[in-house]
Backbone of each chain as ProteinMPNN parsed JSONL, in Angstrom:
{"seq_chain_A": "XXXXXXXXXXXXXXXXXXXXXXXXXXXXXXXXXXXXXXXXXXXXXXXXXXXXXXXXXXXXXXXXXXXXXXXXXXXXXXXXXXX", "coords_chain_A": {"N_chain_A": [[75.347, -46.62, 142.348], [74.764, -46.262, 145.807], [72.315, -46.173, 147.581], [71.43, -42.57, 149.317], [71.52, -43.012, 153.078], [69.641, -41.719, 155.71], [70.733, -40.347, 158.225], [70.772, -40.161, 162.128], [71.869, -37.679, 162.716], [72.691, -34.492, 160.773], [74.223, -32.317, 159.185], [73.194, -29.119, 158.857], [73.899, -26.301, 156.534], [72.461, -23.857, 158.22], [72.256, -20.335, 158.792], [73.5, -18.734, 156.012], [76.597, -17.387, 155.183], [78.709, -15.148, 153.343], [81.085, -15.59, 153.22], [84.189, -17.635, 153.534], [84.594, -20.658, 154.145], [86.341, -22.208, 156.82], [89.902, -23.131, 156.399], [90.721, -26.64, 157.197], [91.333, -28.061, 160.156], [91.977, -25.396, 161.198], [91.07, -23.464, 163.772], [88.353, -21.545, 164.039], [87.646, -18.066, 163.548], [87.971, -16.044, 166.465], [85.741, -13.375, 166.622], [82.623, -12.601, 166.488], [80.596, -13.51, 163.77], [79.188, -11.158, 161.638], [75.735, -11.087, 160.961], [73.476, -10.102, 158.532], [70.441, -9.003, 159.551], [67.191, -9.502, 159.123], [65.319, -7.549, 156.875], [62.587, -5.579, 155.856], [62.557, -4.697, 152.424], [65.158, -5.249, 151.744], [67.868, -7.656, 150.449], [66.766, -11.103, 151.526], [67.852, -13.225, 154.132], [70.18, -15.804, 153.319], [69.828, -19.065, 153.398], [70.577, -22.304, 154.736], [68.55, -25.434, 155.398], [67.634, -28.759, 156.71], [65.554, -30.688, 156.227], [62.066, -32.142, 155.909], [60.466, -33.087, 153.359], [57.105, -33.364, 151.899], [56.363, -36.532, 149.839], [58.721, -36.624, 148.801], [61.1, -37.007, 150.819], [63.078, -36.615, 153.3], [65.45, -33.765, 153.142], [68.332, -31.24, 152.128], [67.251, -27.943, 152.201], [68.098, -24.695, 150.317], [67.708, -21.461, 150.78], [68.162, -19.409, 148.633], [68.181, -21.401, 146.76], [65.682, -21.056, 145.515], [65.111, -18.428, 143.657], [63.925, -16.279, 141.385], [61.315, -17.192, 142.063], [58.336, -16.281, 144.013], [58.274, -16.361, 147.441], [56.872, -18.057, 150.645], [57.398, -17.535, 153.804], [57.567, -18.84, 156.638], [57.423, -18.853, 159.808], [57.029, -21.167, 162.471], [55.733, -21.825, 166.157], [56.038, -24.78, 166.796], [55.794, -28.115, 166.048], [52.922, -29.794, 166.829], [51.526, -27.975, 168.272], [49.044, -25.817, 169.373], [47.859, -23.367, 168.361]], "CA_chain_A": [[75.671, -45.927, 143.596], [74.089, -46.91, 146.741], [70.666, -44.592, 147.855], [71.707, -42.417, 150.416], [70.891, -42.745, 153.765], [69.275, -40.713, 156.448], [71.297, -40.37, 159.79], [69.94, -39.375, 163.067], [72.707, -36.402, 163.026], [72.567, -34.521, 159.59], [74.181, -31.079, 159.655], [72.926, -28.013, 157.019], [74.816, -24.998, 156.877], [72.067, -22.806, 158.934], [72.206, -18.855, 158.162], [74.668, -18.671, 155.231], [77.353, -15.576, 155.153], [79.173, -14.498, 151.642], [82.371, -15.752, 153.708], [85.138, -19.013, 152.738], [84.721, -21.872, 155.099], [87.876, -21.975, 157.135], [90.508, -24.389, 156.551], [90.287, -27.626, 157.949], [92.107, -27.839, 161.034], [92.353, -24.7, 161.653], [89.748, -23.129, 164.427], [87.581, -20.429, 163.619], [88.74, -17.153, 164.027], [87.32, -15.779, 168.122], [85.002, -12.481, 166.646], [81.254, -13.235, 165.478], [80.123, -13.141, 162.185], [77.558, -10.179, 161.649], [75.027, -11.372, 159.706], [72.75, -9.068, 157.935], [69.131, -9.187, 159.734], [65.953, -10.176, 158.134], [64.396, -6.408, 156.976], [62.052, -5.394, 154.815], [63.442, -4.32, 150.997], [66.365, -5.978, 151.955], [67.779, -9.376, 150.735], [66.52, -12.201, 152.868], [69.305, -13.91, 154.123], [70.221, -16.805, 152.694], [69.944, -20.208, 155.087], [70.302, -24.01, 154.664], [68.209, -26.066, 156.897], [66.902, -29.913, 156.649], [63.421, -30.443, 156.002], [61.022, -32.936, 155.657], [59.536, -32.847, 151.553], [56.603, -34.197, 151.153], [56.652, -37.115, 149.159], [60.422, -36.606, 148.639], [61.769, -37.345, 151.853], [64.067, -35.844, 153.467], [66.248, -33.023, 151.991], [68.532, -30.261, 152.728], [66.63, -26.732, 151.362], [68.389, -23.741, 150.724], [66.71, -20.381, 150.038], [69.058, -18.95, 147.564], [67.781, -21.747, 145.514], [64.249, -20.359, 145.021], [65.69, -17.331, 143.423], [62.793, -16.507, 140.289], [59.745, -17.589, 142.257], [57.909, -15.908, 145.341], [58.411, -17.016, 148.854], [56.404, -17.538, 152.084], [58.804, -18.074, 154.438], [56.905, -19.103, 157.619], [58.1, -19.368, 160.886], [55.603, -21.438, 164.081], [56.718, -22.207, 167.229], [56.557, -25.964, 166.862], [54.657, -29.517, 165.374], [51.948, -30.408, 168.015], [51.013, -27.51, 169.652], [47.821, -25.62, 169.212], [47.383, -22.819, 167.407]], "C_chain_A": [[74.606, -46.239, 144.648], [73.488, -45.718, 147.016], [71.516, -44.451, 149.025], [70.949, -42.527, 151.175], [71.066, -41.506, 154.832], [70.647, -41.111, 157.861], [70.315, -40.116, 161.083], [70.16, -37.978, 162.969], [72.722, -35.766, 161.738], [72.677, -33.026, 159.707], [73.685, -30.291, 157.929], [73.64, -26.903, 157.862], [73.683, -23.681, 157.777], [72.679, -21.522, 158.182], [73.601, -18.997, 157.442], [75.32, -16.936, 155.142], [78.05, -16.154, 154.136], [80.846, -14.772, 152.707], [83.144, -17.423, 153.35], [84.876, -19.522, 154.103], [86.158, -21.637, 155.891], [88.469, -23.116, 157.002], [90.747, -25.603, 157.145], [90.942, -28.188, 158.741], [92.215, -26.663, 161.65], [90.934, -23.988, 162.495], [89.217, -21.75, 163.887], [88.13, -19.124, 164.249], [87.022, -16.303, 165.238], [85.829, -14.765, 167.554], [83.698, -13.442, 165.791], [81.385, -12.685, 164.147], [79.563, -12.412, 162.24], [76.945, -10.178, 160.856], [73.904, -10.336, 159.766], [71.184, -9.41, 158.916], [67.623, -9.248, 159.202], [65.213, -8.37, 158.246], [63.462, -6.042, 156.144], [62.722, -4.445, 153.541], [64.921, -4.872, 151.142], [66.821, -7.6, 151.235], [67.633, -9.993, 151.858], [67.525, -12.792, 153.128], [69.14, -15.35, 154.126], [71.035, -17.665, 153.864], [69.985, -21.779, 154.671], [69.371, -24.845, 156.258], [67.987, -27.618, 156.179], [65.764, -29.676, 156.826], [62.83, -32.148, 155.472], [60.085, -32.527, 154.181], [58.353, -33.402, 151.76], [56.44, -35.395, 150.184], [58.255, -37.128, 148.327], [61.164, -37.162, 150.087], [62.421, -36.191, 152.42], [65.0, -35.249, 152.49], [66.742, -32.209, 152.796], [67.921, -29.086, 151.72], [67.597, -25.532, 151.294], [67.463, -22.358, 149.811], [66.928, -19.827, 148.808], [68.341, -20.284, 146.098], [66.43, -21.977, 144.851], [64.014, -19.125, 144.352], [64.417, -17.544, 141.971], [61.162, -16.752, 140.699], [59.666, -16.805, 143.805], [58.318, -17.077, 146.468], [57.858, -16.999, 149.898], [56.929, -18.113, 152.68], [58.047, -18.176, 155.811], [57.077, -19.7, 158.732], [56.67, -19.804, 161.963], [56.443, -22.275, 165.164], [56.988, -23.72, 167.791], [55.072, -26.897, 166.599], [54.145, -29.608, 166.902], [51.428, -29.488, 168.987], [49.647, -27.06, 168.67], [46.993, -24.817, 168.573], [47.493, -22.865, 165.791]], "O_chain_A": [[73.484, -46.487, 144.207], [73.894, -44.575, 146.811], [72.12, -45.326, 149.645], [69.767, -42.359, 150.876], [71.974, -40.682, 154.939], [71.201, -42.181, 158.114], [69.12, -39.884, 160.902], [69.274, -37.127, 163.051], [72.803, -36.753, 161.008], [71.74, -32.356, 160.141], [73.739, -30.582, 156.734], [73.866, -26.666, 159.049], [74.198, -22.574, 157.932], [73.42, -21.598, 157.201], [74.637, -19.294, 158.037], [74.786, -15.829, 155.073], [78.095, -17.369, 153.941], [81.636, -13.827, 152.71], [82.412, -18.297, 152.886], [84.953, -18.794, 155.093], [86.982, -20.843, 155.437], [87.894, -24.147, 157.349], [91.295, -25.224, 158.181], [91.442, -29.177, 158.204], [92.594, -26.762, 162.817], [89.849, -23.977, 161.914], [89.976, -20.995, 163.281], [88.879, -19.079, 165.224], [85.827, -16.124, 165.006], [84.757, -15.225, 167.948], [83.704, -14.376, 164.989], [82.031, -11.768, 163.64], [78.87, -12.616, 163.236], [77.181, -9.476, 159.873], [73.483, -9.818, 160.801], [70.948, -10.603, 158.723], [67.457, -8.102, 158.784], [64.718, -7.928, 159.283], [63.908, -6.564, 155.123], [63.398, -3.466, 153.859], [65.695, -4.659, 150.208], [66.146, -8.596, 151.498], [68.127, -9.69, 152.944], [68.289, -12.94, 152.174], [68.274, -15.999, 154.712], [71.967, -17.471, 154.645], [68.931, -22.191, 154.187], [69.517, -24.808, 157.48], [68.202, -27.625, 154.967], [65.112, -28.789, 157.376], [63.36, -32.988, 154.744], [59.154, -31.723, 154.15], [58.68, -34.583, 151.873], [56.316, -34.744, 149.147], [58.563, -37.741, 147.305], [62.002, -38.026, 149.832], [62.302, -35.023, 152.047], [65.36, -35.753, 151.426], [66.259, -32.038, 153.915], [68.074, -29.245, 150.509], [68.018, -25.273, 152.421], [66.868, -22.319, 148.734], [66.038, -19.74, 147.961], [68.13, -20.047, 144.908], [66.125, -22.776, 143.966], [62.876, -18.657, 144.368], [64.062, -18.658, 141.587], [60.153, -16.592, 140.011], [60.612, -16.72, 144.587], [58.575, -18.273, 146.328], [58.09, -15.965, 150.525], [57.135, -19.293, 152.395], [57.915, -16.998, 156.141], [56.947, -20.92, 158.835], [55.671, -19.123, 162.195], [57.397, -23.046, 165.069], [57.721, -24.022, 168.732], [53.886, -26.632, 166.799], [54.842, -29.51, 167.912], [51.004, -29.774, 170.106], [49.262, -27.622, 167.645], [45.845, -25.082, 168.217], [46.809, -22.107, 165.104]]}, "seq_chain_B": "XXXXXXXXXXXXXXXXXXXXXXXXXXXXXXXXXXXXXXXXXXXXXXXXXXXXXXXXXXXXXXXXXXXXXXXXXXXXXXXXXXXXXXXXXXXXXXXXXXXXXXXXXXXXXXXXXXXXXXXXXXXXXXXXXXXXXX", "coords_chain_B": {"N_chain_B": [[54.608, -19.796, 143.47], [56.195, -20.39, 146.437], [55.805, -22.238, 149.608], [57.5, -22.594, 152.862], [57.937, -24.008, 155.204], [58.936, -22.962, 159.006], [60.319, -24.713, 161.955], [61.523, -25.399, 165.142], [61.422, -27.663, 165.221], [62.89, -31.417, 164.673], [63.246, -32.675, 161.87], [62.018, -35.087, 161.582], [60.236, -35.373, 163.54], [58.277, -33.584, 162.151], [57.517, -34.854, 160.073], [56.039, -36.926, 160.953], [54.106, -35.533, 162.472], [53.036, -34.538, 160.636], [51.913, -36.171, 158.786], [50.141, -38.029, 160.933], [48.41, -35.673, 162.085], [47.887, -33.111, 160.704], [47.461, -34.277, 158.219], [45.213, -34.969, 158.866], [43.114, -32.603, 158.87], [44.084, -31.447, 156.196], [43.559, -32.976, 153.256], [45.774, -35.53, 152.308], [48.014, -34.145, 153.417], [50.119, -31.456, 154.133], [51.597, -30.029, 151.233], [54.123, -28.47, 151.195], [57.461, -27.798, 151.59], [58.884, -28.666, 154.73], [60.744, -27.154, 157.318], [64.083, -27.484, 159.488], [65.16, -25.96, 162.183], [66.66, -26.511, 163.98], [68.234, -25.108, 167.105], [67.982, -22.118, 166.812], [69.251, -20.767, 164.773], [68.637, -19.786, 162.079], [66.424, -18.342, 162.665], [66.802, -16.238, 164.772], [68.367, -14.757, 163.281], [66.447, -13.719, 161.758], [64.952, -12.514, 163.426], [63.224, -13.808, 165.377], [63.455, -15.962, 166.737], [62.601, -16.767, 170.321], [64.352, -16.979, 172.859], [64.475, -17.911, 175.488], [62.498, -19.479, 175.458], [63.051, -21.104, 173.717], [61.986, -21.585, 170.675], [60.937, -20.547, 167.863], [58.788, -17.886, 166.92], [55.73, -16.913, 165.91], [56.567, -15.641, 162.512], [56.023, -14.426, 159.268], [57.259, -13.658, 155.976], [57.272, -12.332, 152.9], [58.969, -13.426, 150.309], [60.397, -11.858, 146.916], [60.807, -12.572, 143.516], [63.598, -11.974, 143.122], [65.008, -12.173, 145.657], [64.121, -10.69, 147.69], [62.714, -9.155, 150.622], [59.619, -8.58, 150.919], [57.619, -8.018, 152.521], [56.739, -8.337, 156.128], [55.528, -10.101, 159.238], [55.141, -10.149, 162.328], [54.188, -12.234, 164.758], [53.246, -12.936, 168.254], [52.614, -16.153, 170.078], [50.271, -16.901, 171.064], [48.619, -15.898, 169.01], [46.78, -16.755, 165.793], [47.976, -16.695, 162.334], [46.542, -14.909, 159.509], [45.287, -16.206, 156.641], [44.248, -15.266, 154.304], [44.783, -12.295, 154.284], [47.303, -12.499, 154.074], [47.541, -13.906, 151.5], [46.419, -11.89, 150.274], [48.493, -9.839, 150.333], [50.203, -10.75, 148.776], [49.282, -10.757, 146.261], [48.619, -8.159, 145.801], [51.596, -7.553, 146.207], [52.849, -9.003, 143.9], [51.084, -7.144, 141.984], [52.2, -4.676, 142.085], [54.896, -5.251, 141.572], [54.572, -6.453, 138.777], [53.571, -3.991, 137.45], [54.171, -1.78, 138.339], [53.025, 0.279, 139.809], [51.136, 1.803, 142.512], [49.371, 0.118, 145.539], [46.416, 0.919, 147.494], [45.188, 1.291, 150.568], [43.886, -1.51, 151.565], [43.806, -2.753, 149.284], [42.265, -5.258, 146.432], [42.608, -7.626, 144.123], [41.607, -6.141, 140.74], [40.393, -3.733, 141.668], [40.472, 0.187, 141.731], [43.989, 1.11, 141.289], [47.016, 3.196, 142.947], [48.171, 5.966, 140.735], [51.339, 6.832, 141.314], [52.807, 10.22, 141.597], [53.603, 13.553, 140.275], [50.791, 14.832, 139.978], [49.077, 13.477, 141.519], [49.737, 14.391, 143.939], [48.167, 15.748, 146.897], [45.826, 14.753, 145.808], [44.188, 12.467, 146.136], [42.328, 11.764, 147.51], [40.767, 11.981, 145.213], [40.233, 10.046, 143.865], [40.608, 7.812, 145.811], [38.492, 5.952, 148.81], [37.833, 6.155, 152.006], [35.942, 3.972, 152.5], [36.501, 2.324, 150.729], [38.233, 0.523, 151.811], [37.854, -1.907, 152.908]], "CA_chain_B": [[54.837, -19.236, 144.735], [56.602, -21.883, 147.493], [55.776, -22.208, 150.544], [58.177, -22.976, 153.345], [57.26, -23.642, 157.022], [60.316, -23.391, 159.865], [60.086, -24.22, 163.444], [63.158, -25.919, 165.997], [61.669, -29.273, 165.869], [63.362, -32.394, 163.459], [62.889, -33.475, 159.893], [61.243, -36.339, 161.946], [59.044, -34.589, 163.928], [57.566, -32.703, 161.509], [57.182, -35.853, 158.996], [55.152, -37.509, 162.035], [52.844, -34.273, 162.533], [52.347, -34.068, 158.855], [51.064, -37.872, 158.716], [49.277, -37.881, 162.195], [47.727, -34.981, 162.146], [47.782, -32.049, 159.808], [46.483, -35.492, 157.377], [43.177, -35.291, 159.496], [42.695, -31.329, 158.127], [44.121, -31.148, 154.841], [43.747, -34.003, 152.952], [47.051, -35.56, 151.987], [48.721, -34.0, 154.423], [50.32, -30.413, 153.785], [52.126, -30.704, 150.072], [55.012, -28.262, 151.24], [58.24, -28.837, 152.537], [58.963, -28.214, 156.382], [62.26, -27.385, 157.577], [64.05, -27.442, 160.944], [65.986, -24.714, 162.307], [67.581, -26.654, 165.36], [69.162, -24.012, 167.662], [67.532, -21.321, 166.085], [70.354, -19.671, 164.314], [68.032, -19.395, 161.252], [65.137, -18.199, 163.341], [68.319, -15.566, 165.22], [68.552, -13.8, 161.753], [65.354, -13.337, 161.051], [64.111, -11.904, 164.493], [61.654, -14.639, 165.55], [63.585, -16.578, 167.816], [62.501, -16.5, 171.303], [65.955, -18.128, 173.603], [63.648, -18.215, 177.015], [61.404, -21.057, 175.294], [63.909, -22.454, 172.749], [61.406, -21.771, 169.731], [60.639, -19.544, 167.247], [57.627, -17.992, 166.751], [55.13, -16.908, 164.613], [56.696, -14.723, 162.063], [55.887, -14.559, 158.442], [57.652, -13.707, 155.059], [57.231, -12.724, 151.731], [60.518, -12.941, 149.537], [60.353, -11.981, 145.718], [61.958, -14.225, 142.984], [64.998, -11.164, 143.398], [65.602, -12.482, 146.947], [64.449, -9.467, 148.659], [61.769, -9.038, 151.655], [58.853, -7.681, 150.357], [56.683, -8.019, 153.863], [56.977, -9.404, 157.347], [54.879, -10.033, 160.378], [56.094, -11.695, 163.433], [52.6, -12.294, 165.856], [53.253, -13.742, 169.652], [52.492, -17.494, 170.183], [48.638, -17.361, 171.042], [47.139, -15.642, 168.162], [47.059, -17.27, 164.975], [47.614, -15.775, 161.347], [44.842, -15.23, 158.583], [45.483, -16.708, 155.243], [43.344, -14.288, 153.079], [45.693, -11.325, 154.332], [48.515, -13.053, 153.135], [47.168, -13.784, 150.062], [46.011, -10.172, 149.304], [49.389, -8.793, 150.198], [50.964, -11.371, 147.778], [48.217, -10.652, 145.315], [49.61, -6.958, 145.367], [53.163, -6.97, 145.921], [52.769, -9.07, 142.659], [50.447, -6.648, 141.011], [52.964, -4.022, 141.972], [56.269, -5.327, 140.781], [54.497, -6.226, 137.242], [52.829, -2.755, 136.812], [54.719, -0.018, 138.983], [51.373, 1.032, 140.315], [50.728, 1.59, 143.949], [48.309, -0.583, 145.975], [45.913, 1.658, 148.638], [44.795, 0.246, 151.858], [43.043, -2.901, 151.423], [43.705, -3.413, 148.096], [41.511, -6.409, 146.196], [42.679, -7.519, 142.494], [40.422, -5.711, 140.393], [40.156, -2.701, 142.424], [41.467, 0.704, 141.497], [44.978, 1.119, 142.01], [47.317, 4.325, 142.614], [49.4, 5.911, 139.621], [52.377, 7.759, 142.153], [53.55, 11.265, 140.165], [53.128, 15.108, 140.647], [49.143, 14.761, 139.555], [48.075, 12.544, 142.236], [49.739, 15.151, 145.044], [46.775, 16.37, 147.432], [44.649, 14.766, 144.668], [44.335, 11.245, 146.226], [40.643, 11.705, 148.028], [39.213, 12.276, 144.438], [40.367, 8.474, 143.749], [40.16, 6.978, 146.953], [37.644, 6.924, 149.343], [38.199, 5.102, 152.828], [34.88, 2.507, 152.952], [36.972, 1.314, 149.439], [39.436, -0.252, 152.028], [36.975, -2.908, 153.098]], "C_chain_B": [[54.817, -20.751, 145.655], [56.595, -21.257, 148.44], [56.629, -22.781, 151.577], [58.368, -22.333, 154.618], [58.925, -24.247, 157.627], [59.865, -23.703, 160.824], [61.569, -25.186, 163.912], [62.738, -27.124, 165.827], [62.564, -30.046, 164.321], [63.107, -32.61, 162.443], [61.608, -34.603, 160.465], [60.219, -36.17, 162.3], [57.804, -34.101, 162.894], [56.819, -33.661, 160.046], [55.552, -36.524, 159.643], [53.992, -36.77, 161.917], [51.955, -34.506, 161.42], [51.374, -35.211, 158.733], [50.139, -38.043, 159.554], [48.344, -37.176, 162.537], [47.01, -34.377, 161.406], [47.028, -33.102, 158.589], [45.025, -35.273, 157.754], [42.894, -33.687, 158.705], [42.753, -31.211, 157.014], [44.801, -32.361, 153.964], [45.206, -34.321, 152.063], [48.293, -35.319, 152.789], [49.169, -32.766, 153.471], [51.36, -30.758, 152.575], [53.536, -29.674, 150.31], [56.265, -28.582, 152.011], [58.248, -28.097, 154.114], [60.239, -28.527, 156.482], [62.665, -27.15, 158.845], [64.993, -26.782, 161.389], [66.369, -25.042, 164.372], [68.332, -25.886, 166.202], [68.831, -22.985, 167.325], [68.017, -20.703, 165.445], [69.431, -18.968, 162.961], [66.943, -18.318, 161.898], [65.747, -16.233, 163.822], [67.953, -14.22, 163.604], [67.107, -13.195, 161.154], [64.205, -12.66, 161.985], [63.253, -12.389, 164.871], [62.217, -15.254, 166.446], [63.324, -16.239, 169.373], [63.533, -17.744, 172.756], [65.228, -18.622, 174.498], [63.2, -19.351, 176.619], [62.177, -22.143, 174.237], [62.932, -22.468, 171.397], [61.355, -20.592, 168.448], [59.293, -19.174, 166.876], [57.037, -17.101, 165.63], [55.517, -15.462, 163.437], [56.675, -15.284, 160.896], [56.361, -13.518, 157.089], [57.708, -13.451, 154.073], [58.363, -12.414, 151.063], [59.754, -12.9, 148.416], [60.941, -12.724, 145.199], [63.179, -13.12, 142.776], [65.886, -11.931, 144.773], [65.155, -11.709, 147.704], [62.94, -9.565, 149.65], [61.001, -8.351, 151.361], [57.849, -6.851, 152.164], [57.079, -8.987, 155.149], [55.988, -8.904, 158.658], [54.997, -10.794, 161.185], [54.191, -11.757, 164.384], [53.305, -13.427, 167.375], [52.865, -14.779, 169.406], [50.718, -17.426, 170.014], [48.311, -16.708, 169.86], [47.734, -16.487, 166.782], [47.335, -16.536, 163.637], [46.546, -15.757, 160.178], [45.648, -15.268, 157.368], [45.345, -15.551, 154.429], [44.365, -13.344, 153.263], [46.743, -11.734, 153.559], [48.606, -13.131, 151.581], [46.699, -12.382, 149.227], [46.75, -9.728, 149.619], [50.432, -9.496, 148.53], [50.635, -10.994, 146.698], [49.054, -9.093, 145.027], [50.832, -6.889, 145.394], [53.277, -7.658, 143.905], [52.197, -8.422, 141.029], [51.561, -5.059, 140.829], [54.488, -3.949, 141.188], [55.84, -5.686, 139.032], [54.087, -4.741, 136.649], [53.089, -1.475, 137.383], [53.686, 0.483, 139.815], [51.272, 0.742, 141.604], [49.241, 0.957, 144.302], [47.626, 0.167, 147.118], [45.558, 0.682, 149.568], [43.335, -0.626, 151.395], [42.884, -3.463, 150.067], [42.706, -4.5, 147.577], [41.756, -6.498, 144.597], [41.264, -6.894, 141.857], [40.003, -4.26, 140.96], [41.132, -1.31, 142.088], [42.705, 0.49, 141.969], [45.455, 2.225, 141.855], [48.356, 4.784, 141.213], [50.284, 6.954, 140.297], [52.642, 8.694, 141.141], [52.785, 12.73, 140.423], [51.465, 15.294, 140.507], [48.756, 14.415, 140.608], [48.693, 13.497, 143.86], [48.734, 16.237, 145.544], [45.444, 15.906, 146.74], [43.799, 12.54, 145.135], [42.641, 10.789, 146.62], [39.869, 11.807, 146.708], [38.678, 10.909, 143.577], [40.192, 7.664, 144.598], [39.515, 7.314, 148.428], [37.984, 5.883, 150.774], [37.115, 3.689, 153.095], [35.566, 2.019, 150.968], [38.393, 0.218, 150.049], [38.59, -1.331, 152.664], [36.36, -3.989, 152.062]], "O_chain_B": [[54.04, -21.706, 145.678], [57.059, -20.125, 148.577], [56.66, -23.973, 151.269], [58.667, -21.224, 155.062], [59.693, -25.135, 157.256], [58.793, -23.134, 161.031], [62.448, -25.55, 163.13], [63.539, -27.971, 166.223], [62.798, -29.465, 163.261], [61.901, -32.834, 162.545], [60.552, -34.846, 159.882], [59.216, -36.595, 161.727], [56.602, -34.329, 163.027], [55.932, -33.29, 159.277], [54.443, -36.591, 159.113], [52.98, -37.204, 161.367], [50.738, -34.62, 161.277], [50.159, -35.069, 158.595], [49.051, -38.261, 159.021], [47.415, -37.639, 163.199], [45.828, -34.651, 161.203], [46.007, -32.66, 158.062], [43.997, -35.385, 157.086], [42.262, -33.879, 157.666], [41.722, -30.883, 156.427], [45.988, -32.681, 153.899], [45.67, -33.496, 151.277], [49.302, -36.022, 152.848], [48.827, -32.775, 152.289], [52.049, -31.756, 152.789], [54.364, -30.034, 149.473], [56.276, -29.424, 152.909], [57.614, -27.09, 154.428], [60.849, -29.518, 156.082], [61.822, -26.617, 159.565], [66.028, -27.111, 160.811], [66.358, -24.36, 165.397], [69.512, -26.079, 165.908], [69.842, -22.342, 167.606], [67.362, -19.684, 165.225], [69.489, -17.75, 162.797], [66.822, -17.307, 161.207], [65.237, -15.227, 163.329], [67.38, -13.158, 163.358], [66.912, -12.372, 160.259], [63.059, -12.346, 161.661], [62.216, -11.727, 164.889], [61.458, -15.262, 167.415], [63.97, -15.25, 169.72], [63.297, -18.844, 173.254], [65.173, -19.852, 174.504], [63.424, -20.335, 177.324], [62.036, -23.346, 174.015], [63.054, -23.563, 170.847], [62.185, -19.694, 168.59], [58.562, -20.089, 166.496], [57.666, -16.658, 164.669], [54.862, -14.422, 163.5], [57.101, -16.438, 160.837], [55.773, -12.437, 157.137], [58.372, -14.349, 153.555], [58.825, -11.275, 151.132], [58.688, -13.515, 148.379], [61.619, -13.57, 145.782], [63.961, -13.635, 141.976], [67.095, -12.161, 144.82], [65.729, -11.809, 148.788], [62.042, -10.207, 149.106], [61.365, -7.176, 151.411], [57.629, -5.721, 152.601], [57.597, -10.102, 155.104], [55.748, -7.746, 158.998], [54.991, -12.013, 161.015], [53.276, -10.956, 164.193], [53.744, -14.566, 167.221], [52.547, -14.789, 168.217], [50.075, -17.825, 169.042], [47.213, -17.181, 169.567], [48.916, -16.819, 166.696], [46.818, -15.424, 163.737], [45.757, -16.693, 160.056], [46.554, -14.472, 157.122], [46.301, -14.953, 153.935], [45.136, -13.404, 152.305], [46.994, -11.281, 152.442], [49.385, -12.646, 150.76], [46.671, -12.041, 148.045], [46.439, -8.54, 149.522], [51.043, -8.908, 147.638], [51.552, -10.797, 145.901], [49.938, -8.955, 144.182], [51.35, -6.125, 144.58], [53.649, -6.988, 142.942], [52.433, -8.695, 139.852], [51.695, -4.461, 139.761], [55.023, -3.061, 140.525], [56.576, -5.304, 138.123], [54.3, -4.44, 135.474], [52.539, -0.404, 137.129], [54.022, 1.359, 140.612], [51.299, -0.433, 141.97], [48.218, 1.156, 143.648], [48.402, 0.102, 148.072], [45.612, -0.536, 149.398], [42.196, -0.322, 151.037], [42.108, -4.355, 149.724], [42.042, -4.818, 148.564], [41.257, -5.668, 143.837], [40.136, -7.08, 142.313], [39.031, -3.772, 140.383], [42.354, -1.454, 142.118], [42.817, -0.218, 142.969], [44.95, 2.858, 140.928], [49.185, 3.997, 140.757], [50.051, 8.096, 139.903], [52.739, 8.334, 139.968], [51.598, 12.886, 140.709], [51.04, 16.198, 141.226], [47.799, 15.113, 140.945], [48.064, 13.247, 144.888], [48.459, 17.282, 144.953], [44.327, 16.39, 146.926], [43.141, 11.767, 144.44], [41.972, 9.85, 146.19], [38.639, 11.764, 146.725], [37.629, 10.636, 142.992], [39.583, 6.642, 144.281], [39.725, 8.321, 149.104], [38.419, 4.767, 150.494], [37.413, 2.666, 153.712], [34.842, 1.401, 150.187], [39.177, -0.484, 149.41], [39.522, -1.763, 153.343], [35.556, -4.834, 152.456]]}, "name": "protein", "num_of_chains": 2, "seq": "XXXXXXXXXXXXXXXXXXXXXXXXXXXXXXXXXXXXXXXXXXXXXXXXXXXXXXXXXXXXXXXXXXXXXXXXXXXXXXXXXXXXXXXXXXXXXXXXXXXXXXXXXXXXXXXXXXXXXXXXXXXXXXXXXXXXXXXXXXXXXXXXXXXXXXXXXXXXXXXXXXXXXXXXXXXXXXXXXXXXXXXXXXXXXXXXXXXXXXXXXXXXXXXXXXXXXXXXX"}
């Protein structure tokens, strides 16, 4: 099987909801989703993003599949700035 | 315990940084992964996004291996966060979920800890003293 490659464009599912994809063709239905908000004692809500590994390369991560081990989940407001 | 840094920029970006820079501080370059939360929808959910600047900022995390939010601290852009804190809340939420036992202010492994339960009501000053939170 041929190594995959990278794209420029490379979607991850972002904040995941406990909901079915919608059929394919058919548009999404008009009302938002209401996803649960990040609280304390709460589940964290479970997110896909792309990421940069270390010595792995590129990958998509999702949280849900760190389930068994601690987490520091660490948000900064961007590569190259200063603090 | 995994670590896992977000911000809005690319997979690419953040490969670059890692090599370019963050290489000059910690040798190797940082060994976790970095992920990118384009649009902030991740960021959105978790109360850190700021729309005005397009970023998210500094808010921090601890999940258990349940899934659940043990701690969180978001901090504005200029200040930075302190490691050691982090590590001594981790240090207790972990000493807590193996042993039931409450952690007092400032905890330090090794350091009494509380046993919660009709005994220890009004009785807490004869165990803890406040220069033991330092």
């Amino acid at each position: 099987m041929a190594k995959e490659m990278d794209s420029c464009v490379k979607p991850a599912g972002g904040p995941l909801v406990a909901k079915p994809a919608p059929a394919e063709g058919v548009s999404p239905p008009k009302e938002e989703v209401k996803m649960a908000m990040a609280r304390v004692g709460k589940e964290a809500p479970d997110f896909e993003a792309t990421a940069c590994v270390p010595g792995e390369g590129f990958k998509n991560i999702k949280l849900s599949s760190y389930r068994g081990q601690w987490v520091l989940l660490c948000f900064y407001p961007g590569d190259f700035t200063f603090v | 315990m995994e670590v896992l840094a977000m911000s809005t920029d690319s997979r690419f970006s953040h490969k670059i940084w890692n090599e370019v820079e963050l290489s000059k501080m910690v040798e190797g370059g940082i060994p976790f992964p970095m992920l990118s939360d384009q649009g902030g929808r991740i960021g959105t959910v978790y109360g850190v996004y700021e729309e005005a600047a397009g970023v998210n900022i500094r808010g921090r995390f601890i999940i258990d291996p349940d899934g659940v939010i043990q701690a969180m601290e978001v901090l504005t852009p200029s200040v930075g966060r302190h490691v050691g804190e982090t590590i001594r809340q981790l240090k207790a939420f972990q000493h807590v979920r193996a042993t039931g036992e409450a952690t007092p202010s400032g905890w330090q492994p090794g350091k009494p800890t509380l046993k919660p339960g009709p005994d220890l009501v009004g009785r807490v000053w004869e165990v803890w003293k406040p220069e033991m939170a330092d």
